[in-house]
MIZA-422716 format. One record per atom (N, C-alpha, C, O): residue in one letter; atom name; x, z, y. Coordinates in steps of 0.05 Angstrom, whole numbers, plus 5000, padded with zeros to 4 digits. Example, Ala and Ser with C-alpha at 12.3 -4.5 7.8 and 13.67 -1.06 7.14 Angstrom:
! residues 2
PT,resn,name,east,up,north
PT,a,N,5264,5156,4886;
PT,a,CA,5246,5156,4910;
PT,a,C,5264,5156,4934;
PT,a,O,5285,5169,4934;
PT,s,N,5257,5142,4955;
PT,s,CA,5273,5143,4979;
PT,s,C,5258,5157,5001;
PT,s,O,5268,5161,5023;
***
This chain:
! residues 113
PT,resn,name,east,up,north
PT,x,N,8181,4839,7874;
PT,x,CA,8204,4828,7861;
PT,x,C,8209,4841,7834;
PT,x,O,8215,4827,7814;
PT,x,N,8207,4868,7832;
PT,x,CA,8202,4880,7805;
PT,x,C,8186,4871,7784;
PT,x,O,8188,4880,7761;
PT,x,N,8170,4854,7790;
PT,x,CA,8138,4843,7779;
PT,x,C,8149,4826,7762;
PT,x,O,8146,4824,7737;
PT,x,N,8165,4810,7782;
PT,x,CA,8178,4780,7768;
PT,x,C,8198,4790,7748;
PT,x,O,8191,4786,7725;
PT,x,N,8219,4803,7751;
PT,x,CA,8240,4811,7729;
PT,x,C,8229,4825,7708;
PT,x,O,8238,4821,7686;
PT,x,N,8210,4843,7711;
PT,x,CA,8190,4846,7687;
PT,x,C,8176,4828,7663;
PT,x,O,8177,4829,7638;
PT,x,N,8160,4806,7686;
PT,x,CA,8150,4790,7676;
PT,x,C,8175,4768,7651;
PT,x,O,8171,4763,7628;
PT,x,N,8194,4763,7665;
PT,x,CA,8212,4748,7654;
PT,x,C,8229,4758,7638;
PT,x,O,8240,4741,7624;
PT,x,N,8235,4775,7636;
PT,x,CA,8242,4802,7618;
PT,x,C,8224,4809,7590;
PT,x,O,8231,4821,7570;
PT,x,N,8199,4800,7596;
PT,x,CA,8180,4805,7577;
PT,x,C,8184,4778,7563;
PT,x,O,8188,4780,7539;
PT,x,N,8182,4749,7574;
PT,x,CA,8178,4728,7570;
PT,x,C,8201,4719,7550;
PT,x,O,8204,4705,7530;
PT,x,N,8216,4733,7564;
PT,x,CA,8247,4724,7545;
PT,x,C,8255,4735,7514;
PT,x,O,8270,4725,7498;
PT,x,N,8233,4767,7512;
PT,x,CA,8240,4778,7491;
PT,x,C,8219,4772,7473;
PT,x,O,8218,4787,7454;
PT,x,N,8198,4752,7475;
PT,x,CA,8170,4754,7464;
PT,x,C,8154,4775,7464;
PT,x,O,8139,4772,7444;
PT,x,N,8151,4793,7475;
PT,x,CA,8130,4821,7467;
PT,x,C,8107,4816,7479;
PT,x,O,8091,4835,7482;
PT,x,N,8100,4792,7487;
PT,x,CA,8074,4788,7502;
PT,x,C,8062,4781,7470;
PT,x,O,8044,4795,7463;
PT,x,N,8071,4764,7454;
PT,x,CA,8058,4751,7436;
PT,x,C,8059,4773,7418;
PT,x,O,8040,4771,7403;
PT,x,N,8074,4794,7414;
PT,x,CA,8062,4814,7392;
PT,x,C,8038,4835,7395;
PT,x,O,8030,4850,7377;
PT,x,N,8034,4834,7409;
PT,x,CA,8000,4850,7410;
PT,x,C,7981,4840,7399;
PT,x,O,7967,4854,7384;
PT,x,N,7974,4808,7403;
PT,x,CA,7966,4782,7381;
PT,x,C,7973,4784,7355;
PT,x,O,7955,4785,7338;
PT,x,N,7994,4786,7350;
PT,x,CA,8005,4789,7321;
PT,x,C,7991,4812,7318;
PT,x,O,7967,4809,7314;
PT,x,N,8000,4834,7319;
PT,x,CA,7986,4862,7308;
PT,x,C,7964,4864,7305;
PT,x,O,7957,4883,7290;
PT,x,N,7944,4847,7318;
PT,x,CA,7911,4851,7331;
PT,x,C,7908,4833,7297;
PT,x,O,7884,4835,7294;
PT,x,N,7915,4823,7282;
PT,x,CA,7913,4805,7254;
PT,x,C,7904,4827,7239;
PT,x,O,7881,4834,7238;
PT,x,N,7922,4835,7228;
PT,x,CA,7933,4859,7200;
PT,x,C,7907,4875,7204;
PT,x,O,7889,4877,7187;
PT,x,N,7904,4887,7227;
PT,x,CA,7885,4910,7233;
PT,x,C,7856,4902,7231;
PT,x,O,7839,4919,7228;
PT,x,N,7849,4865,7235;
PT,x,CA,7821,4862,7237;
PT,x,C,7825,4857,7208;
PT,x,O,7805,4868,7198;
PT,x,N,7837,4848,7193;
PT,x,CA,7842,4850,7163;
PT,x,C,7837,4872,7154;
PT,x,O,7821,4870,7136;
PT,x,N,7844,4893,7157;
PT,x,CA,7846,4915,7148;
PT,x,C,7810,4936,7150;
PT,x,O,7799,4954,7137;
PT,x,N,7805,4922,7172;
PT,x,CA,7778,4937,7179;
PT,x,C,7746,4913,7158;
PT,x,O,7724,4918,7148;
PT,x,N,7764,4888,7160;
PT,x,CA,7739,4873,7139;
PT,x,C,7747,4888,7114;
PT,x,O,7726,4897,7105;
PT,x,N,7761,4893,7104;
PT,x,CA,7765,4911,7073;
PT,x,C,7754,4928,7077;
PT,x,O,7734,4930,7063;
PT,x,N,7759,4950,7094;
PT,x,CA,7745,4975,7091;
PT,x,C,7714,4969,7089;
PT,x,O,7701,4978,7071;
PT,x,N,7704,4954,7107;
PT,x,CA,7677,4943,7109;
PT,x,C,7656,4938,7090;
PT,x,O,7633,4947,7085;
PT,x,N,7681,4910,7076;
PT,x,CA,7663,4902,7048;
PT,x,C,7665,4926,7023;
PT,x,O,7653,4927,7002;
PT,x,N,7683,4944,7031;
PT,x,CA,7683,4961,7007;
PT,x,C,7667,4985,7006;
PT,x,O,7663,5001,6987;
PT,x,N,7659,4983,7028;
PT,x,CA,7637,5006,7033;
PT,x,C,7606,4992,7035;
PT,x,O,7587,5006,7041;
PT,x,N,7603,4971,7031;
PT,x,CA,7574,4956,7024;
PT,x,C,7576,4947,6988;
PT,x,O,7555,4947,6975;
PT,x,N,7604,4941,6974;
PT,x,CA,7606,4948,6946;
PT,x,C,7598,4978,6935;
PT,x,O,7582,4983,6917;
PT,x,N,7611,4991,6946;
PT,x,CA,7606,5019,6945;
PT,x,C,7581,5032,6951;
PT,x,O,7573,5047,6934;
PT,x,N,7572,5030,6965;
PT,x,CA,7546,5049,6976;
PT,x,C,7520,5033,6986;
PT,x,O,7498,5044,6985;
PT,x,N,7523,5010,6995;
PT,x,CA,7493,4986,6998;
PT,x,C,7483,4975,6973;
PT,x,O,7460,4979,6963;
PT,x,N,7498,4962,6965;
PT,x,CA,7495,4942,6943;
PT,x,C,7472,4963,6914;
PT,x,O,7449,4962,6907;
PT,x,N,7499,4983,6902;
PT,x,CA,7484,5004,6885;
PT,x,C,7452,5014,6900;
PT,x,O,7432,5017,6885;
PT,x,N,7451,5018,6924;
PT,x,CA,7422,5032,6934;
PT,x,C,7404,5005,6932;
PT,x,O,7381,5009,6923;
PT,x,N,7410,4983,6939;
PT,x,CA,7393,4961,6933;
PT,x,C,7385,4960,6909;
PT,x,O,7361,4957,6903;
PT,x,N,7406,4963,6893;
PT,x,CA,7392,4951,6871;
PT,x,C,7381,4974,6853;
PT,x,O,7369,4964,6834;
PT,x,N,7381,5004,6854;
PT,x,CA,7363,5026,6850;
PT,x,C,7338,5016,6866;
PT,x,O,7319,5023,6851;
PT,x,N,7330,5005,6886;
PT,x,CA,7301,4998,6899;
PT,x,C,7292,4981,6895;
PT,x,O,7268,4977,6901;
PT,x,N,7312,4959,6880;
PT,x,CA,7289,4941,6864;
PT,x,C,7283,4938,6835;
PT,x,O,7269,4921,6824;
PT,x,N,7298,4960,6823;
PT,x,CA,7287,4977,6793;
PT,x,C,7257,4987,6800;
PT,x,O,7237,4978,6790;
PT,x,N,7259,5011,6822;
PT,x,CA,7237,5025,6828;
PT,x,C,7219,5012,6842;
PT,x,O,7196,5023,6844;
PT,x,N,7223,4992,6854;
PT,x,CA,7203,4964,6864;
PT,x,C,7188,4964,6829;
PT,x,O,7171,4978,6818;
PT,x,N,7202,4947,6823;
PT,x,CA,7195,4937,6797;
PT,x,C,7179,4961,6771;
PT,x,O,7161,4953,6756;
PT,x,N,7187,4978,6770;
PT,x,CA,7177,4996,6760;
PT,x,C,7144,4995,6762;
PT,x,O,7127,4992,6745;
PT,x,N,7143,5001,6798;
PT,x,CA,7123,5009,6812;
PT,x,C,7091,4985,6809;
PT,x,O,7067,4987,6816;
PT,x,N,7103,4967,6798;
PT,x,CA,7088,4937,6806;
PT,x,C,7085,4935,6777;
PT,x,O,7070,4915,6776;
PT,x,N,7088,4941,6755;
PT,x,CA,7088,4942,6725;
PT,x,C,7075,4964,6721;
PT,x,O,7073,4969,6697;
PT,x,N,7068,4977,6732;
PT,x,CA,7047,5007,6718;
PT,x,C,7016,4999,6710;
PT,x,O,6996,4987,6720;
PT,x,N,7020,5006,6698;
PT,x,CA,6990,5000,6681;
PT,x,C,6968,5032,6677;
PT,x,O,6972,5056,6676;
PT,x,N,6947,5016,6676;
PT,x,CA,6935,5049,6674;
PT,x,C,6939,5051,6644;
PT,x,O,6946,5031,6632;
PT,x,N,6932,5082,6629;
PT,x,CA,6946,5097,6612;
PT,x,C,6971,5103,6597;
PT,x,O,6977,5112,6575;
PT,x,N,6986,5088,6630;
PT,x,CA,7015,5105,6631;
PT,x,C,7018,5132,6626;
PT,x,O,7000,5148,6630;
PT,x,N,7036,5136,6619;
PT,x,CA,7045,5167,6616;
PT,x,C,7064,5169,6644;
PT,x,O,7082,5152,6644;
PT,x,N,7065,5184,6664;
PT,x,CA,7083,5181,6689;
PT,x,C,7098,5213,6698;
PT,x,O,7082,5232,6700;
PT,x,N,7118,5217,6702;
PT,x,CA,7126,5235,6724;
PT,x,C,7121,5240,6755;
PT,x,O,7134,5219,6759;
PT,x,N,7117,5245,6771;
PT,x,CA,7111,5237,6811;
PT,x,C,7138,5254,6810;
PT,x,O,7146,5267,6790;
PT,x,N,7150,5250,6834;
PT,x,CA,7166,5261,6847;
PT,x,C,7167,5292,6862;
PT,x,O,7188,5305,6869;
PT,x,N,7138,5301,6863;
PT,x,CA,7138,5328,6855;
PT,x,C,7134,5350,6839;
PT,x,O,7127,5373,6843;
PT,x,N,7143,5331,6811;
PT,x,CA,7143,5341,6780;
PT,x,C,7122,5343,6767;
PT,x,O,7122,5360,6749;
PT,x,N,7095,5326,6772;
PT,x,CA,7071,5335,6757;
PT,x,C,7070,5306,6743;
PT,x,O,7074,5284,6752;
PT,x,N,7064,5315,6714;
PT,x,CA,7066,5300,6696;
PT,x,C,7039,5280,6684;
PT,x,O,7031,5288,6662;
PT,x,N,7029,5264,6691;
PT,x,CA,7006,5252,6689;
PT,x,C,7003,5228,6672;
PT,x,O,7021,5215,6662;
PT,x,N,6970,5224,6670;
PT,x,CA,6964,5192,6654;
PT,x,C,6956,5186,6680;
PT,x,O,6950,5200,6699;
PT,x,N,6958,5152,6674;
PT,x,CA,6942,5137,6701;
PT,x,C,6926,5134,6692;
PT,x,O,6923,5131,6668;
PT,x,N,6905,5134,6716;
PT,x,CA,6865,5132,6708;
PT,x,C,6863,5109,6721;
PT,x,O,6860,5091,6705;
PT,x,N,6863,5100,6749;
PT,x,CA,6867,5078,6761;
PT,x,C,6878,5070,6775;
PT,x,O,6891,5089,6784;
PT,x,N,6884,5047,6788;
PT,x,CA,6900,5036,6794;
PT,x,C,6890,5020,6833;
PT,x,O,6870,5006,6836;
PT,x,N,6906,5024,6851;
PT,x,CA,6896,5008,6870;
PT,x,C,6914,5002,6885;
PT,x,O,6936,5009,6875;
PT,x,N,6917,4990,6909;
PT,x,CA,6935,4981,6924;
PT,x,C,6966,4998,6934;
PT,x,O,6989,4992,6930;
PT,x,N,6953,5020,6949;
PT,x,CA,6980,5039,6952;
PT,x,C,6968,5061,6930;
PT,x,O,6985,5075,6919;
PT,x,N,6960,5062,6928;
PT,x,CA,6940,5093,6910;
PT,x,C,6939,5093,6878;
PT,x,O,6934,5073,6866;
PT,x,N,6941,5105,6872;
PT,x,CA,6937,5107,6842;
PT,x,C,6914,5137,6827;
PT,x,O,6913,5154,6845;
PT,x,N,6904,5142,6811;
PT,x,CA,6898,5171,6805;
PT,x,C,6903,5176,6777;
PT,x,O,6904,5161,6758;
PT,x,N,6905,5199,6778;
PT,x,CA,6920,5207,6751;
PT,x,C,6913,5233,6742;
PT,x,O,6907,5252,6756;
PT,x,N,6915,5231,6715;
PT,x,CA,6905,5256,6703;
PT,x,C,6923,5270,6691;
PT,x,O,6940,5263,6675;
PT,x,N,6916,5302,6704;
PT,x,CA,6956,5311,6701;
PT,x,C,6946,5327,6660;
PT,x,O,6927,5327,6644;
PT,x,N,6962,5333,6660;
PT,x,CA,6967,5333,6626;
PT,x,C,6941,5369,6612;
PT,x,O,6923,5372,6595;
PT,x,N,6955,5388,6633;
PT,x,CA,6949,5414,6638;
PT,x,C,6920,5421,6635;
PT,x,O,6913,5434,6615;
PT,x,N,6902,5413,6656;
PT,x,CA,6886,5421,6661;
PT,x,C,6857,5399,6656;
PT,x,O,6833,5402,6657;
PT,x,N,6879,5373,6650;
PT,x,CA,6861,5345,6655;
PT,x,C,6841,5346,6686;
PT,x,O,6820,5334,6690;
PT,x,N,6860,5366,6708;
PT,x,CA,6848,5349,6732;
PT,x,C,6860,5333,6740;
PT,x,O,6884,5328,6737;
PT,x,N,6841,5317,6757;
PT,x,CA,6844,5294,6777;
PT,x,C,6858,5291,6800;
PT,x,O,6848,5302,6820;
PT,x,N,6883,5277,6802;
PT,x,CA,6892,5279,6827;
PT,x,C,6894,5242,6842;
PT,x,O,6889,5222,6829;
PT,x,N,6900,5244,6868;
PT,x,CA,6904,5216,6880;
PT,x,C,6926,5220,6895;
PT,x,O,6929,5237,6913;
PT,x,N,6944,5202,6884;
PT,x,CA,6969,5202,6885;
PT,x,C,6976,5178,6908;
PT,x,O,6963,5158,6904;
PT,x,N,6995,5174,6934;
PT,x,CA,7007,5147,6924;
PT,x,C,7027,5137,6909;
PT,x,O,7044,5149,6896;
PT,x,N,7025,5113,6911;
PT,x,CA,7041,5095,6892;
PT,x,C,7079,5109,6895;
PT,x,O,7092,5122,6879;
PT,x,N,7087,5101,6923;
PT,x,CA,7115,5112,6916;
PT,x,C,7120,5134,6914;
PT,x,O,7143,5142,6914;
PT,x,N,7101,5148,6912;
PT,x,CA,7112,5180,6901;
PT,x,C,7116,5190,6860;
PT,x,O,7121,5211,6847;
PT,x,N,7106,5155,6850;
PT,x,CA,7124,5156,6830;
PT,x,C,7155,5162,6824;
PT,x,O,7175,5159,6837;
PT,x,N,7152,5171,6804;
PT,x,CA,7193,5176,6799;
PT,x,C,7195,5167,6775;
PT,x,O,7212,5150,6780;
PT,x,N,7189,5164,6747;
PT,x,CA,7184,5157,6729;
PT,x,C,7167,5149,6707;
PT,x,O,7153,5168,6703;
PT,x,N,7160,5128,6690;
PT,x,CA,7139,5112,6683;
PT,x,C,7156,5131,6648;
PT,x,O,7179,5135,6641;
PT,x,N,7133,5138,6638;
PT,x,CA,7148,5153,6614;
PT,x,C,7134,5137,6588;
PT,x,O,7138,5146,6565;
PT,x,N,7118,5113,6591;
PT,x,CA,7110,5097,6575;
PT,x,C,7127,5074,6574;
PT,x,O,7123,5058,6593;
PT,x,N,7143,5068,6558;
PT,x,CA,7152,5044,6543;
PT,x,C,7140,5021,6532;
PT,x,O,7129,5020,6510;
PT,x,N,7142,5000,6552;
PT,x,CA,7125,4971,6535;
PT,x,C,7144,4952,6530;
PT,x,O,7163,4946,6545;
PT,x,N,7140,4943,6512;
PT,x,CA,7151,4920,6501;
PT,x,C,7155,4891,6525;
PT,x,O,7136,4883,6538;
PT,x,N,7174,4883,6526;
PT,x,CA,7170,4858,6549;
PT,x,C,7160,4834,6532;
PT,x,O,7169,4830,6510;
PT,x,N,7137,4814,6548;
PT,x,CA,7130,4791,6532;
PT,x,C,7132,4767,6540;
PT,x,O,7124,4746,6531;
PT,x,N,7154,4777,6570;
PT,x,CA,7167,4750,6581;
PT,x,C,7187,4735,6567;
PT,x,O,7193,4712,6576;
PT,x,N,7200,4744,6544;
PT,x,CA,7226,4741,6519;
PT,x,C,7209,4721,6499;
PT,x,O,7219,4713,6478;
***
């Protein structure tokens, strides 16, 4: 019998329907945080990987290059994942792969314009 005067007690003051209401604002509140953290932190890393995509797919041999563990080289040739390069120093030969590029230090003109 307590069940019922509860129930109707509830029914009468609306508080069933505000849990619904509140359950709004908060899934609102969690898509913002969401999209602002793929503005923020996805979006910028994408598109740093398709600079260095692109970079990587434009190297030409007698580039001038940096690798990512600071040795400063020309490209000698060129192959699928691999590249080899001649570091500046000693003019030896090393075989590199390709994404362990970090920077292309030769400047070309674009002739897609």
């Amino acid at each position: 019998m307590d069940l019922k005067v509860i129930l109707l007690n509830a029914a009468a003051t609306g508080t069933t329907g505000a849990g619904a209401r509140s359950l709004l604002p908060m899934l609102l509140i969690w898509a913002v945080l969401i999209g602002a953290m793929y503005f923020i932190m996805i979006r910028p890393q994408r598109k740093k990987q398709k600079e260095e995509k692109k970079m990587r797919e434009n190297l030409q041999v007698g580039d001038e290059i940096v690798t990512i563990g600071g040795i400063y080289g020309r490209v000698i040739s060129l192959k699928e994942e691999t590249m080899v390069i001649e570091s500046k120093s000693d003019h030896s030969k090393l075989t590199i792969a390709r994404w362990a590029l970090q920077n292309n230090l030769t400047i070309h003109e674009d002739t897609e314009k």
